[in-house]
N, C-alpha and C positions, 0 to 999 in steps of 0.2 A: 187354617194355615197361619203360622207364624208372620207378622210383618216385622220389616228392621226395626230395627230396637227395640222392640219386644226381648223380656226374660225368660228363661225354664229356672229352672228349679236348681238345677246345679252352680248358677251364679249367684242365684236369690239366697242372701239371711235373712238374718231381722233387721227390717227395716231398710237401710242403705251399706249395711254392711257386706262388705268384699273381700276377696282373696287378692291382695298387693305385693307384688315383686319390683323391689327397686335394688339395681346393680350400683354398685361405689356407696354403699350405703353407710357407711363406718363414720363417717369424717365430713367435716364442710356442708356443701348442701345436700349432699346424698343426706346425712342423717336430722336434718332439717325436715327431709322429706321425709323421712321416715316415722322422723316423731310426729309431724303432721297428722299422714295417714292415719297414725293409732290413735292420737285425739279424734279422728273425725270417726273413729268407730270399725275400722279395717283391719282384716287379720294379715301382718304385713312379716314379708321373710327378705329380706337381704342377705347379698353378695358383696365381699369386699379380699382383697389379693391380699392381706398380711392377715396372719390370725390373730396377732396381738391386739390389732387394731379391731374386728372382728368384738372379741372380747371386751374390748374398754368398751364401747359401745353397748350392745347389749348390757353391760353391767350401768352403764349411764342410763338408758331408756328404765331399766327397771318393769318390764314386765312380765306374765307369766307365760309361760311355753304355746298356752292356747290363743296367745295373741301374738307372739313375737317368736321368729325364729331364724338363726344366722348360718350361716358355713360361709370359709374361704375355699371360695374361686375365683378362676382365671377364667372371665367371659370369653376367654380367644380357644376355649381348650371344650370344643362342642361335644365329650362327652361328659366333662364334668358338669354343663349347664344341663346335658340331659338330666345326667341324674341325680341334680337338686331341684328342679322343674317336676319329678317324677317324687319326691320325697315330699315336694310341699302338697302336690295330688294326693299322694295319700293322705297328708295329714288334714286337708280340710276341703278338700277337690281342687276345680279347677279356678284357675288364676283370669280374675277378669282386669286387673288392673297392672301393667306393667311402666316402669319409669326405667331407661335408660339412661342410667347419669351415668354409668361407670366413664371413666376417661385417664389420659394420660398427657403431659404437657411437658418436654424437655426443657431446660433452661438455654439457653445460649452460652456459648465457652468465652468466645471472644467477641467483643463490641463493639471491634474496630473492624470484624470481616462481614461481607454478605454470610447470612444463614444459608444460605443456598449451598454455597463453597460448604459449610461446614455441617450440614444433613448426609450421613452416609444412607446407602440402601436401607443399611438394618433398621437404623433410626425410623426412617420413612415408615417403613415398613409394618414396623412393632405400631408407631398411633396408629396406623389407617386401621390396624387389625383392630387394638384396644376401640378406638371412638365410632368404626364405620363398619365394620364387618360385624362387631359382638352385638349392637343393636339389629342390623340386618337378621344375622341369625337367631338371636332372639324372637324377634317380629316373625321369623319365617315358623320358630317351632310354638307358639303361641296362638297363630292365628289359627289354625284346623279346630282347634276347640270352643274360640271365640266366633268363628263361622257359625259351629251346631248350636251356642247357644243365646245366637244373635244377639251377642251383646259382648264389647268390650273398650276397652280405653288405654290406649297407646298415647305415650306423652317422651318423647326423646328430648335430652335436656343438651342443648346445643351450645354459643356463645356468641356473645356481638366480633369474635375474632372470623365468623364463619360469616359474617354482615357486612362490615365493612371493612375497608383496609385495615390489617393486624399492625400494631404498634409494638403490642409485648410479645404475642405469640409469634412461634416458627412456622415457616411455610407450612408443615407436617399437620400441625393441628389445626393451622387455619383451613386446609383442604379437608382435612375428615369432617369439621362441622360446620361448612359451606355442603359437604356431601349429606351431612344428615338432615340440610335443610331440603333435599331433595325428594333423599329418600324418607323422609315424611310427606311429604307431596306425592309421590308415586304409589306410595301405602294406603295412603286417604282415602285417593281414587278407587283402589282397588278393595278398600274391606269398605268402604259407604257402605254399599248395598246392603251388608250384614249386621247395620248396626253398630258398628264398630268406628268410632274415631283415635284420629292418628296427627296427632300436636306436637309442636316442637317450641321449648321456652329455650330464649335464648338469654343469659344471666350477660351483664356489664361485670365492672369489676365490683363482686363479691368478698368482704374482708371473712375470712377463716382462719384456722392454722395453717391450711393450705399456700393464703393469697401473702402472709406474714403481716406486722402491724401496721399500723398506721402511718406508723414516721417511717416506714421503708421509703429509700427512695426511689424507687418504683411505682409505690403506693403514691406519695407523693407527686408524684407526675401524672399518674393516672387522673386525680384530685382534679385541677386544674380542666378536666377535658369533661366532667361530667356536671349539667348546667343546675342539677339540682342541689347540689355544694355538697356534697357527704358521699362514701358509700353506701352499696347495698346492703344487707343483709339475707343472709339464709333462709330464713324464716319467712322473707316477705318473696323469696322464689316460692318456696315452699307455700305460701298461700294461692300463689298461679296454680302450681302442677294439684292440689286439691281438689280448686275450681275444674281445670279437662278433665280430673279424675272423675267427676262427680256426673251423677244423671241429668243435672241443670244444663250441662256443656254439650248436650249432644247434638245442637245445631251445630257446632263448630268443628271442622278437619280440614287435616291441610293449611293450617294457622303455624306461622313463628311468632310469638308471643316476646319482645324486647321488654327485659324486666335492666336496663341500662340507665334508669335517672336522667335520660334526654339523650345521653350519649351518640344515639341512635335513633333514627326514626325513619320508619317506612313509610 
């Protein structure tokens, strides 16, 4: 009889190499993560919502088909994640490492009103789908294969706006990854038995093209609140979500992981 965390064959390469799906992969930390994973020897396929972006990517990472493979999707549109889920099965089986970064963050209109006043339904609506529901469903269509093959690694990439009081963020996003600090908790619980952990790294502010430079004043105010004097970087979220990825980590589920510079602490 198999025990949790035990492998078959279909997760097993050489050595520690894995089949890795990371969503919002194009850009920022998503593609931190992604260049990560292929360093550490993973055969990894991302998702990201424009195809341009999609493109510069891939053509950044630079490598060859049998290690690297992208398409634009919409993680809210559950037949399209079926059938790039179903593509990357074919191409190399089944997927033992998944990273949910994909996400969405409105800016605020006006900074003289509550965001509350100025959150429509749609607004609401469209994060909770993007940051809470596209990991949920993901999780939900990845585990029946990570059950058979007692083994996987679940890592949802969250934020310190889902941690403690939101400063930059809108209600909207502050709910969805306060929610996937949950719903990593309720996953944990429930895939243990199989083997399977279920992490959630929560990023401080992170400089990208995403977060803009430095001297934004946004940036700049941010600056001031974080005790280790600097920004994050991508690369060093990206060396968290490697560690959960990795078989070293399998004591660990049910973890939010604060990669914040002191910002934060549980």
């Amino acid at each position: 009889m198999l025990e949790a965390g035990s492998e078959t064959g279909k997760v097993r390469a050489q050595g520690d190499r894995r089949v890795a799906l990371v969503t919002g992969g194009a850009r920022g930390i998503g593609l931190g993560i992604v260049r990560r994973l292929l360093a550490d020897g993973h055969q990894v396929a991302f998702v990201a919502t424009r195809a341009e972006h999609v493109k510069r990517a891939v053509d950044i990472l630079g490598r060859p088909e049998d290690q690297l493979y992208a398409e634009r999707i919409d993680v809210t549109r559950e037949n399209e994640v079926e059938g790039f889920v179903d593509r990357i099965r074919a191409r190399w089986g089944d997927i033992a490492i998944v990273v949910n970064n994909a996400g969405t963050s409105p800016k605020r209109v006006n900074q003289d009103a509550p965001w509350l006043s100025q959150t429509s339904l749609e607004e609401w609506a469209r994060v909770i789908d993007v940051n809470l529901n596209g990991p949920f469903f993901l999780t939900r269509l990845l585990a029946p294969a990570m059950i058979a093959n007692r083994y996987g690694r679940i890592i949802n990439v969250g934020s310190l706006a889902g941690r403690a009081i939101p400063i930059i963020a809108g209600p909207h996003y502050a709910a969805s990854k306060a929610g996937l600090v949950g719903l990593t908790r309720a996953a944990a619980r429930d895939l243990a038995p199989y083997g399977i952990t279920v992490n959630c790294v929560a990023p401080g502010r992170i400089l990208s093209d995403l977060t803009g430079p430095p001297e934004a004043s946004v940036n700049r105010s941010a600056l001031s609140r974080i005790p280790v004097g600097r920004f994050g970087t991508a690369e060093e979220v990206a060396h968290v979500v490697a560690f959960l990825a990795s078989p070293m980590a399998g004591f660990i589920t049910g973890a939010t992981v604060d990669v914040t510079g002191g910002e934060f602490a549980a």
